[in-house]
C-alpha positions in Angstrom: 66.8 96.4 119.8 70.2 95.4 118.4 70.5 91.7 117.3 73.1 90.3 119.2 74.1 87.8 116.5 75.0 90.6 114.4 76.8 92.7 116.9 78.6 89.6 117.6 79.3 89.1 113.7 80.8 92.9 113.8 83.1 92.3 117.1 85.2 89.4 115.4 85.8 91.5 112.5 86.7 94.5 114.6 88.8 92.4 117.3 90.9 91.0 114.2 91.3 94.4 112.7 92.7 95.6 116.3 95.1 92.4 116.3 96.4 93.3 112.9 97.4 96.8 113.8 98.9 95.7 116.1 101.7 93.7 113.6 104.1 95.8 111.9 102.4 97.0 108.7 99.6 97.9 111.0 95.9 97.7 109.8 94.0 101.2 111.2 90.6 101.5 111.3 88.5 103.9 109.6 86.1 106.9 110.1 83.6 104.9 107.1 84.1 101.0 108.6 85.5 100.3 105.4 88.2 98.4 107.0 85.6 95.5 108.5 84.2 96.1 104.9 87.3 94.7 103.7 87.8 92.0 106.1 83.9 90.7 105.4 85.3 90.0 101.7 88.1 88.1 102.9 87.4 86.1 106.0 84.4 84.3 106.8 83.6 84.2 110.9 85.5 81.0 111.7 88.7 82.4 109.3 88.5 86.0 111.5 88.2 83.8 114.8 91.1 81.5 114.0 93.4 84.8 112.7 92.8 86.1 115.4 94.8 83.5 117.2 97.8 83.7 114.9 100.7 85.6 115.2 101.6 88.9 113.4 105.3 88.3 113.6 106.5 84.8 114.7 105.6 81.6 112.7 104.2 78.9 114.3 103.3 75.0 113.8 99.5 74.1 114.3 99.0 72.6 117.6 100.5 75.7 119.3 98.0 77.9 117.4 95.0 75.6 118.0 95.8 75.3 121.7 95.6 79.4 121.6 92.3 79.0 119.6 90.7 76.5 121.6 90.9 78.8 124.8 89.1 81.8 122.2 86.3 79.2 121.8 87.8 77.3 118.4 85.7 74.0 118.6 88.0 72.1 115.5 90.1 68.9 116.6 93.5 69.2 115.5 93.3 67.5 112.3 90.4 69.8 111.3 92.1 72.9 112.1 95.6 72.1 110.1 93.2 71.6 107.0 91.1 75.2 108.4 94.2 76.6 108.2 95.4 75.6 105.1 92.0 76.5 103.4 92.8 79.5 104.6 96.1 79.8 103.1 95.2 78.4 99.7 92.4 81.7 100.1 95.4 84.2 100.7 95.0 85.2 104.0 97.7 83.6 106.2 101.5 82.7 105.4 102.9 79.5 105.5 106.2 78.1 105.6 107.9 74.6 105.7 111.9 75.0 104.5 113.6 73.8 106.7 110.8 72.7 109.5 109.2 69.5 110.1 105.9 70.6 109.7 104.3 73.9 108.0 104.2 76.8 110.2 101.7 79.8 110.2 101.1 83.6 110.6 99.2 86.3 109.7 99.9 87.8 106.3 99.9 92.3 106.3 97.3 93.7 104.2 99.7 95.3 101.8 101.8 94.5 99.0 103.3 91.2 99.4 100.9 90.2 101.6 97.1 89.6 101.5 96.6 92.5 98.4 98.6 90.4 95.8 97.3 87.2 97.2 93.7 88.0 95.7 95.2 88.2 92.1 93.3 86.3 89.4 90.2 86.2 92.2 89.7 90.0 92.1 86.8 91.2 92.2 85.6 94.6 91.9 83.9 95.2 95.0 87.0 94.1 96.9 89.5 96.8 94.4 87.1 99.4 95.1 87.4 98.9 99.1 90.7 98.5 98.9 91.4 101.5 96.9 89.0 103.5 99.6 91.0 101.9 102.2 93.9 103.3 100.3 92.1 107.0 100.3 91.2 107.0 104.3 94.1 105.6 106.0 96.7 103.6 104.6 98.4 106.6 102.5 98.5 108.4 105.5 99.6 105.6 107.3 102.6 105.2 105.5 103.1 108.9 105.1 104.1 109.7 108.7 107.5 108.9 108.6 107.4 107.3 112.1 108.9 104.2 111.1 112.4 103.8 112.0 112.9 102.2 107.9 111.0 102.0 105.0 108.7 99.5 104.3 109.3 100.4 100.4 112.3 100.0 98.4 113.5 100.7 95.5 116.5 99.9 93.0 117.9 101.7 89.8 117.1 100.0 86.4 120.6 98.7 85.4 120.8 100.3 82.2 120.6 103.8 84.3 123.7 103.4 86.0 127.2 104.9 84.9 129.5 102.5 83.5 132.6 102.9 85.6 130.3 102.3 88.6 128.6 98.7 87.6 131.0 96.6 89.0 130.8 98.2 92.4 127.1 98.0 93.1 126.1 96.6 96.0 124.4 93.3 95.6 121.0 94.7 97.2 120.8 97.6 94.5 121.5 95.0 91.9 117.9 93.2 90.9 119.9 90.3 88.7 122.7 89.9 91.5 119.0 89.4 94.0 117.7 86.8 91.2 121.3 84.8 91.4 121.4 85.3 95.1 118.2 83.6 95.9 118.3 79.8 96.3 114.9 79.7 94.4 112.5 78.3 93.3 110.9 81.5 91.2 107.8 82.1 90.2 105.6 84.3 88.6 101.9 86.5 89.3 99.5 88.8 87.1 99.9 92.2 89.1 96.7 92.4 91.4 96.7 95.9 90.9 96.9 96.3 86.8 94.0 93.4 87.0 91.6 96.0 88.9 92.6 98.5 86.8 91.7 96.0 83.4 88.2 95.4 85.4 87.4 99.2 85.6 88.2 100.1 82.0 91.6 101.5 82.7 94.5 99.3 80.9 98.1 100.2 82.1 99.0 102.9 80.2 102.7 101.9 79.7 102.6 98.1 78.8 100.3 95.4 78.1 102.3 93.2 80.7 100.9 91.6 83.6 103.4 89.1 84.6 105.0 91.5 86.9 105.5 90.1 90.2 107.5 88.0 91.2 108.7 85.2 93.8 112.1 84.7 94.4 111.8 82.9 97.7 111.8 79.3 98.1 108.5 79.2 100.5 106.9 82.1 99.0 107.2 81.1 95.3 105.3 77.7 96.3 102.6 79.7 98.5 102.2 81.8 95.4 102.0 78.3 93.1 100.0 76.0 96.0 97.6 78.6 95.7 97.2 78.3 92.0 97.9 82.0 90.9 101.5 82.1 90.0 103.7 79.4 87.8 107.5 78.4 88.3 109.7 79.9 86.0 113.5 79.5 85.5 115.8 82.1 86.7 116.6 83.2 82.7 113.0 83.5 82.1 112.9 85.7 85.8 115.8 87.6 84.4 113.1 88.1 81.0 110.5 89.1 83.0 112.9 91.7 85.0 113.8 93.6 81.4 110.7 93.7 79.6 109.6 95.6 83.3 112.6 98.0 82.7 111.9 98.9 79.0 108.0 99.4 80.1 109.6 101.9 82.7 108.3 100.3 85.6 109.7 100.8 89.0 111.7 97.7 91.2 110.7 97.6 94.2 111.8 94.1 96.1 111.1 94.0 99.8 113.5 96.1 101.9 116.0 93.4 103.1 118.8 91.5 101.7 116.9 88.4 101.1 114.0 89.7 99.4 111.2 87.2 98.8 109.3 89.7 95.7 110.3 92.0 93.7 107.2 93.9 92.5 107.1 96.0 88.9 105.0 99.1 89.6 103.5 102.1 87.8 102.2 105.0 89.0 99.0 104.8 87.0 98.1 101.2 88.4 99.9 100.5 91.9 97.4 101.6 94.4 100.6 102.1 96.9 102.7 103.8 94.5 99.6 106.2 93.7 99.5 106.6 96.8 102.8 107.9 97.7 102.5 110.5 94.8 100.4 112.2 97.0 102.5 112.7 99.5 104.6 116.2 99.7 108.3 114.0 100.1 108.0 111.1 98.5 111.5 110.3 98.6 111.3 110.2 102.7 109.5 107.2 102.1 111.5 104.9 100.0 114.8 103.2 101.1 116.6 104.4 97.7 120.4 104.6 97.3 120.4 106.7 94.1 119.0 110.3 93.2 119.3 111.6 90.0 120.5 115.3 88.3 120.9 116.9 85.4 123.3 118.7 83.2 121.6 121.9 81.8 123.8 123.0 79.2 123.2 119.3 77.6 119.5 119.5 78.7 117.4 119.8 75.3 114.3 120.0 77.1 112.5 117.4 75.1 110.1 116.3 77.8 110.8 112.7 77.7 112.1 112.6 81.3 108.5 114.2 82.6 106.6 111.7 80.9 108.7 108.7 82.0 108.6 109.4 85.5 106.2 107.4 87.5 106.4 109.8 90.7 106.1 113.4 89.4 109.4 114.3 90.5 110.8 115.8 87.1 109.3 119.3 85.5 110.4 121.5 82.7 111.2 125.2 84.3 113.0 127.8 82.4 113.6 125.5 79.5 115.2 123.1 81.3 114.3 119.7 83.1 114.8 119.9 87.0 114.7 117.1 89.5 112.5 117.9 92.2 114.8 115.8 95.0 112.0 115.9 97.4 110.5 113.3 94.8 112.9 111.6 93.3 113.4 108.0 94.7 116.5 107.1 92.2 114.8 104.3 89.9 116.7 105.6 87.0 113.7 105.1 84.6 114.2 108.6 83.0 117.9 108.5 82.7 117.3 105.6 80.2 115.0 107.6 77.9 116.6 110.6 77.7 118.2 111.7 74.4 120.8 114.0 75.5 122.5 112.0 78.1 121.9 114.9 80.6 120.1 113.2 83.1 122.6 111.0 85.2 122.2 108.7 88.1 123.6 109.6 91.4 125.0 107.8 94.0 124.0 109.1 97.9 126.9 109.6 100.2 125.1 108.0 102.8 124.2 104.2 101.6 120.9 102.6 103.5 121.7 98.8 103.8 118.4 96.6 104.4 118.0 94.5 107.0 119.1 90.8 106.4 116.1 89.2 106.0 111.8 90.0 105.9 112.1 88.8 110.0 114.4 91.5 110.8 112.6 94.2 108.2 109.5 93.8 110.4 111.2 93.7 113.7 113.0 97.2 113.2 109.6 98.0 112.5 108.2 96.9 115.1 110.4 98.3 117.7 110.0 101.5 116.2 106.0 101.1 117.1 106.3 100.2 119.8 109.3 101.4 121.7 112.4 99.4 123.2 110.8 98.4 126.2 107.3 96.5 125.1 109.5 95.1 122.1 111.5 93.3 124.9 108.1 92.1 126.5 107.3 90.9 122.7 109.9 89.0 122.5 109.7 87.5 125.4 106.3 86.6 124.8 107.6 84.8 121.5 109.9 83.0 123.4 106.9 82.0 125.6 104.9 81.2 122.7 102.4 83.6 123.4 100.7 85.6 120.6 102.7 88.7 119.2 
């Protein structure tokens, strides 16, 4: 006979995974479970119940959630449930923001990069990196490899140092990472890199540099989330501007959020990122970046030293016929081996056609969405957020 208090236990878990999917990163579920696995580690029963109630998309103030919650059984007064909520935020599993409101608002935060993933840094643990990194293995790669999504959730920008001279003063401000430190009205702050700290707990240093102040906050409400939470510091925008270059030295890739406000700018490598390992995987790599920049190479300068091969983080340069070649099926334009290489034969390149992000993370996920979901049932979201219903 199945006890019912377990099968109950299970059916909160799985009901919030099936709400998450439904957002625009999407959560899947797995063949294995490990997805509810993952969810167990994070959310206690009550936290599962409550996120459940919370929006994937719109941001909301407290009463309207708990009004939502007390119909799915919730029994907190209000009082109790703003400081349920913000337990739950100061535990990385929800959003919140207050610039520019009265009161804080909530949602549901995606389980990827930027999201619940780098909100467990300096609280890792090594169960939770080795079900995330199976999670990783079943579905998400796969997730993100289909190419269904009408944009790219991942983005990428050229190193400055990579790009011609006569061209600097024409890049956009988006392709720019200092011109996206100078836009942002701050504050910044500073994280360890979830990812490198699971790699340090398995045995596995970062090959390419002993840093781990990689990520960072450059929006107002997500710097203090990051801060409120006690796993990032403030930092001045010189010292962000530090940070940036030691990253580009190491070779690391930029990759802020896809939109014109970016909120993060994360540092990867392909030996630690579990998302950029990832997409190493996958047969086109470059379908699934937002890049504006590809590179090539001059043979007869080409001295075939190697040093591009080495430096690239997504196996998109080879030597062949005693040569270097690009492999443009790969190549996603960060412009970390065109900084290395002795010669000067490797050059960055420019794309005829130029992908400019949405304006903000709100419109990122909403092209998303719509692409998910079709025209039609993202009208009957919206009009469901102007309802205040859940989305």
């Amino acid at each position: 006979m199945v006890d019912q208090s377990v099968s109950n236990k299970v059916d909160v878990f799985r009901a919030l995974q099936q709400h998450l999917d439904k957002g625009p990163v999407g959560f899947p579920a797995t063949k294995s479970g490990i997805d509810v696995t993952l969810l167990k580690l994070l959310f206690t029963e009550q936290d599962a119940q409550i996120a459940a109630c919370l929006s994937n998309i719109k941001l909301e103030p407290a009463k309207t959630i708990w009004k939502r919650a007390q119909k799915a059984g919730v029994t907190l007064s209000l009082d109790d449930f703003k400081k349920k909520l913000d337990e739950m935020v100061y535990k990385g599993i929800i959003l919140v923001y207050s610039e520019g409101k009265k009161e804080r608002h909530y949602k549901n935060a995606g389980m990827t990069a930027g999201g619940i993933i780098d909100f467990q840094v300096n609280r890792m643990t090594k169960e939770f990196d080795e079900a995330f990194h199976q999670y990783h293995v079943e579905v998400f790669a796969q997730a993100e490899m289909t190419g269904a999504r009408s944009i790219p959730q991942l983005r990428t920008i050229p190193v400055a140092k990579a790009i011609p001279a006569p061209e600097k003063h024409a890049v956009a401000t988006y392709d720019d990472v200092r011109s996206l430190i100078e836009a942002s009205p701050g504050p910044y702050a500073v994280a360890n890199c979830a990812c490198r700290q699971g790699k340090d707990m398995k045995g596995e240093p970062c090959k390419h540099s002993d840093i781990r102040e990689t990520c960072l906050q450059i929006g107002s409400d997500h710097a203090r989330q990051y801060v409120e939470m006690g796993i990032a510091r403030y930092v001045s925008k010189e010292e962000a501007y530090q940070i940036l270059d030691r990253a580009q030295e190491a070779g690391f890739i930029l990759q802020p959020e896809n939109s014109l406000k970016p909120e993060a700018i994360c540092c990867c490598c392909g030996d630690c990122c579990g998302l950029l390992a990832a997409v190493v995987k996958a047969p086109r790599p470059a379908d699934m970046y937002a890049s504006n920049y590809y590179v090539t190479v001059d043979t007869a300068k080409c001295q075939a030293c190697g040093s591009c091969v080495k430096r690239c983080q997504i196996e998109a340069r080879v030597l062949a016929g005693g040569v270097s070649v690009v492999n443009l099926d790969r190549c996603i334009g960060c412009g970390n081996c065109v900084i290395t290489c002795p010669s000067g034969a490797t050059k960055l390149v420019k794309k005829e056609t130029v992908l400019i992000p949405p304006k903000d993370k709100d419109a990122e996920f909403l092209t998303i969405m719509a692409a998910k979901v079709g025209k039609w049932n993202m009208l009957k979201l919206k009009a469901k957020m102007l309802m205040g219903m859940k989305v």
